[in-house]
N, C-alpha and C positions, 0 to 999 in steps of 0.2 A: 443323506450327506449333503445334499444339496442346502441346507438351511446351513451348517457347520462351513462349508462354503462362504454364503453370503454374509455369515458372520465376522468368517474369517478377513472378508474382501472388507466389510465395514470395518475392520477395524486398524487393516492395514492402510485405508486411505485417511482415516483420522491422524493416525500417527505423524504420516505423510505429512498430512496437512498442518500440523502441530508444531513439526520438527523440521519441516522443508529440507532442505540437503544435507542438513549437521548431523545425521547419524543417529542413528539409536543406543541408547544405553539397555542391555540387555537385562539387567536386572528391575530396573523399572520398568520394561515390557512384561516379563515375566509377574512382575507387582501387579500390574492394572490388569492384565488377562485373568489373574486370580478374582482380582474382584468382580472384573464384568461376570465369569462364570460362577460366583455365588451367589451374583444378583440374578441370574437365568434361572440359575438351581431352583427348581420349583417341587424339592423329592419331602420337603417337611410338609408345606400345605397340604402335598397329598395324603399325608401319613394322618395330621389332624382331621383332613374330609372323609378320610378311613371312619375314625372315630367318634367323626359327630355324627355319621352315617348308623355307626354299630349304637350311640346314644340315641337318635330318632326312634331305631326300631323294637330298645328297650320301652321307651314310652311312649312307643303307639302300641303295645304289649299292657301295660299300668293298667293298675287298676284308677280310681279317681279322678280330678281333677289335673291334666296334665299342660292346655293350652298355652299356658303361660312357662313355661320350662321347653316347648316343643318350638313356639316364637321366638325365646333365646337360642337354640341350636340354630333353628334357622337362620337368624341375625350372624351366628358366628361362622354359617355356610357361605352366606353371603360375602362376608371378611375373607375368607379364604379364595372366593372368584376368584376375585376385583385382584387381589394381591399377583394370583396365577394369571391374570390376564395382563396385569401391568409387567410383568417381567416379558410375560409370552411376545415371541417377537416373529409370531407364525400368526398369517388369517384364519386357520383352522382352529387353532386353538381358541384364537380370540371370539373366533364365531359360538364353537361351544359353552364359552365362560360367560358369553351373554344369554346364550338360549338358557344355560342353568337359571342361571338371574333371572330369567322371565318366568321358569319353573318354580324358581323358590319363594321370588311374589307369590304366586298366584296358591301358593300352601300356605303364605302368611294371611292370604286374606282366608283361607278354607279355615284357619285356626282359629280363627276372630267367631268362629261358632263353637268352635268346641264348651267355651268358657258363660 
């Protein structure tokens, strides 16, 4: 709760800051709070990192030729970080979504053999 917190504080001193002493219109708070919490909403990415996850381990299964189809998953793993870490407004998270990134390098360059 502490992060919901910080959030919350961030965004009560914006407002502040925006609207100085003339009050707040509650429907346009209620407006922006939706949008800042869809831009947070990080519950799709993961739903697609689900899937390019469950697609990887079909074709490290393949029979043939797959390098070049396993370097697009990865490309689209990599999409998915970057996107989770730009919302992410936690060090923890953000620390994770770069160590992924340095893991999913280091598979892109192991792929560059496969082919």
């Amino acid at each position: 709760s502490g992060h919901g917190a910080r959030t919350r504080k961030r965004i009560e001193t914006r407002v502040t800051a925006l609207l100085g002493n003339r009050g707040i219109d509650e429907s346009r708070l209620v407006q922006e709070a939706a949008v800042l919490a869809s831009r947070a909403d990080v519950n799709e990415e993961l739903v697609r990192l689900g899937s390019h996850m469950d697609s990887l381990e079909k074709l490290l299964a393949a029979e043939g030729p797959v390098g070049k189809r396993i370097d697009f998953v990865l490309q689209e793993v990599n999409r998915e970080l970057n996107t989770v870490a730009s919302k992410a407004d936690d060090i923890m998270v953000t620390k994770l979504m770069v160590d992924g990134k340095s893991e999913v390098e280091r598979l892109r360059e192991q792929t560059q053999n496969l082919e």
